[in-house]
N, C-alpha and C positions, 0 to 999 in steps of 0.2 A: 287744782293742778299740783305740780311736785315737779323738783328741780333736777327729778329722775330722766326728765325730759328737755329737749331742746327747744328752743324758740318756735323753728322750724315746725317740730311735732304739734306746739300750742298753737299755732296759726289753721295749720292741718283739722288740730282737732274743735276748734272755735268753730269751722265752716260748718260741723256737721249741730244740724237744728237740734233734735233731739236727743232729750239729754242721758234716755234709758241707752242709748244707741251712742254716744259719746262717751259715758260711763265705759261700757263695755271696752271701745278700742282703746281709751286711757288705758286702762287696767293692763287691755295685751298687748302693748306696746311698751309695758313696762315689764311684765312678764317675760316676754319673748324678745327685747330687748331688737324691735323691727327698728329697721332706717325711716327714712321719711319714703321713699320708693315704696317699701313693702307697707306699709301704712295706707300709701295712694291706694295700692294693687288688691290688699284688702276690701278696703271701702269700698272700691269698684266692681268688686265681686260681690260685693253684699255678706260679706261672712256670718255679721250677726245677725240675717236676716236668715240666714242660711241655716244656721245652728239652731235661732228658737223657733222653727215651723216645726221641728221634731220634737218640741216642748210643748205643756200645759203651760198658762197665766203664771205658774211659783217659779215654772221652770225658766222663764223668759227672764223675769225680775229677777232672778237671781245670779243667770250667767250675767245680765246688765251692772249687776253689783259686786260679784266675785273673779268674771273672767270666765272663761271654758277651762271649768274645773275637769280632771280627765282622771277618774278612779276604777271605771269600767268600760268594756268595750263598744259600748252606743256613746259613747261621749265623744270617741273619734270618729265617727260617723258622720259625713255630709250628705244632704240631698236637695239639690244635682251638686256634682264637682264640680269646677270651672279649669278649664284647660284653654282659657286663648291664647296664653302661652307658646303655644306649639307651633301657633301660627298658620292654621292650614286653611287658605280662602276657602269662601263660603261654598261654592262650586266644585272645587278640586276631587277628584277622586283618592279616598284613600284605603288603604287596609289595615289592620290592627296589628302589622308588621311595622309600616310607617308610623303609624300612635305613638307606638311605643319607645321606637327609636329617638323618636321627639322628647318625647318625655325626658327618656336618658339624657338626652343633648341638652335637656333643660334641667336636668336634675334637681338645682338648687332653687328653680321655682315652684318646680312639683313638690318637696319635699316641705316649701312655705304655704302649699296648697294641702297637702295632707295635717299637716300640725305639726307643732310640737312633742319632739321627741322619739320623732322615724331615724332608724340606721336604715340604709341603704345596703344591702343583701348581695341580691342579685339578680341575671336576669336571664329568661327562659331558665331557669332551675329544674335541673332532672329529678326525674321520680321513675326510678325503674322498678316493675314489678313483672315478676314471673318474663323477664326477657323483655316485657314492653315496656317501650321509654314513656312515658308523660313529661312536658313542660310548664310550668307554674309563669308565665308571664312575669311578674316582678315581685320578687320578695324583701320585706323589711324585718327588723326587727324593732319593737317597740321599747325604749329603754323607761319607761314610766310604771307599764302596763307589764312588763318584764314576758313579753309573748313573741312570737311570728306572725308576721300579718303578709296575707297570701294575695295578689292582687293580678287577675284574672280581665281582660280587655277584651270587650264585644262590643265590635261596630254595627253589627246586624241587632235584631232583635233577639232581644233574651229567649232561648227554649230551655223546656225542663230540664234537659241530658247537662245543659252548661250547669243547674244549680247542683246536681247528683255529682259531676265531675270535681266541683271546687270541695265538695263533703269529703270525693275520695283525698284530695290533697292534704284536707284537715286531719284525715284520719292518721295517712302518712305522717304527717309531723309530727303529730300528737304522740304517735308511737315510736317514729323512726329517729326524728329531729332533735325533740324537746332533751334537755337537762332536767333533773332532779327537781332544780329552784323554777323552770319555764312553766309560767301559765300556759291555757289550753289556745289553741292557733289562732287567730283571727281571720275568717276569708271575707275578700271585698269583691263582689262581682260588678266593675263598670260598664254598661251599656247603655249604647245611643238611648235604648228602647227601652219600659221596663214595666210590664202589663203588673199591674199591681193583685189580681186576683189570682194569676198563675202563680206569681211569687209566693201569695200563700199558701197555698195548696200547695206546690213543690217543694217548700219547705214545712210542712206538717209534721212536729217530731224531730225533725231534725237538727242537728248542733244549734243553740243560740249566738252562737261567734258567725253565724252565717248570714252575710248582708248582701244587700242587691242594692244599687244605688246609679241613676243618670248620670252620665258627662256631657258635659255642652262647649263645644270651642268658642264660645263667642259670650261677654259678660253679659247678663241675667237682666230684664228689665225692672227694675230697681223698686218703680213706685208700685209698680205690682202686689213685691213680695213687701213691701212696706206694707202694705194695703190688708195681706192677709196676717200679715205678726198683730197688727192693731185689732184686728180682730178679735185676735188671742189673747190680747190684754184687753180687751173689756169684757168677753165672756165673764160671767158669775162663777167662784167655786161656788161649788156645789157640795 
């Protein structure tokens, strides 16, 4: 431990059994300099369970040891987001108007929910071309990554037209947006749904800054995704 931390945080961090998975939050709680709240709100979401399902065996072991090192843009990438935040009962009807606005209204959770290092932008952001307007749902800036990151909300199921649409937005920025020193765009498509064979195929060739990724309003069931990371750590390299 380290005195980088409060009591409160080592109490926090003692409950959790394992110690690849206690490593980890140590680290980003000191990194990211989280309350004991954001700590709770973490673990409950599962983050590092969240972060190493997109990892091989080195890759797990190693955010467990270094933190969610963030050099390129799959590093800020989750799969699903976690959005209970917003609060919207399990029943409720909503549209990806209401999402959104949640979102804003929560800003400073979503923004503990996206990572380290999101500026906040703005939101439905225009894109006019040849007279017609397009809207960009919420945009960031990445101060790490030194990019735009484009964030696009579908409550319905993913279709192909939405991954071709967030391509045009990228393209826009990349040409219209960016500065000089700006890396190339980041686009995050979140939907409820997200048929993982159309995903490939619609994206064949297409930008690599182009991600699709689940949201779910309600936190993850835990021992699950435990369940499938340990997997990952006893796989053999090969």
């Amino acid at each position: 431990m380290t005195d980088k931390l409060t009591w409160s945080h080592y109490v926090e961090l003692l409950s959790i059994s394992d110690e690849l998975t206690r490593n980890f939050y140590e680290i980003q709680c000191i990194a990211e300099k989280w309350s004991i709240d954001e700590l709770k709100r973490q673990k409950k979401s599962a983050l590092f369970e969240r972060l190493a399902l997109s990892k091989d065996k080195e890759g797990v072991l190693k955010i467990s040891k270094e933190g969610q090192i963030i050099e390129q843009p799959t590093d800020i990438i989750k799969n699903p987001y976690i959005l209970e935040f917003v609060e919207i009962p399990e029943r409720q009807i909503y549209d990806e108007t209401e999402l959104e606005k949640r979102l804003i209204d929560n800003l400073q959770q979503f923004l503990l929910e996206l990572g380290k290092g999101f500026a906040f932008v703005g939101r439905q952001y225009r894109i006019t071309l040849n007279n017609t307007h397009f809207y960009v749902d919420l945009v960031f800036y990445h101060i790490k990554l030194k990019c735009y990151v484009l964030i696009d909300l579908k409550k319905r199921k993913l279709e192909h037209h939405d991954i071709g649409q967030m391509n045009m937005y990228l393209g826009y920025f990349a040409t219209e947006q960016n500065n000089s020193d700006d890396n190339e765009p980041i686009g995050i498509i979140l939907s409820s749904d997200k048929d993982e064979i159309l995903v490939e195929y619609a994206t064949y060739k297409m930008s690599s800054n182009l991600f699709v990724s689940k949201y779910e309003l309600y936190l993850p069931n835990k021992k699950e995704l435990e369940q499938r990371v340990k997997q990952i750590i006893n796989e053999t390299i090969e």
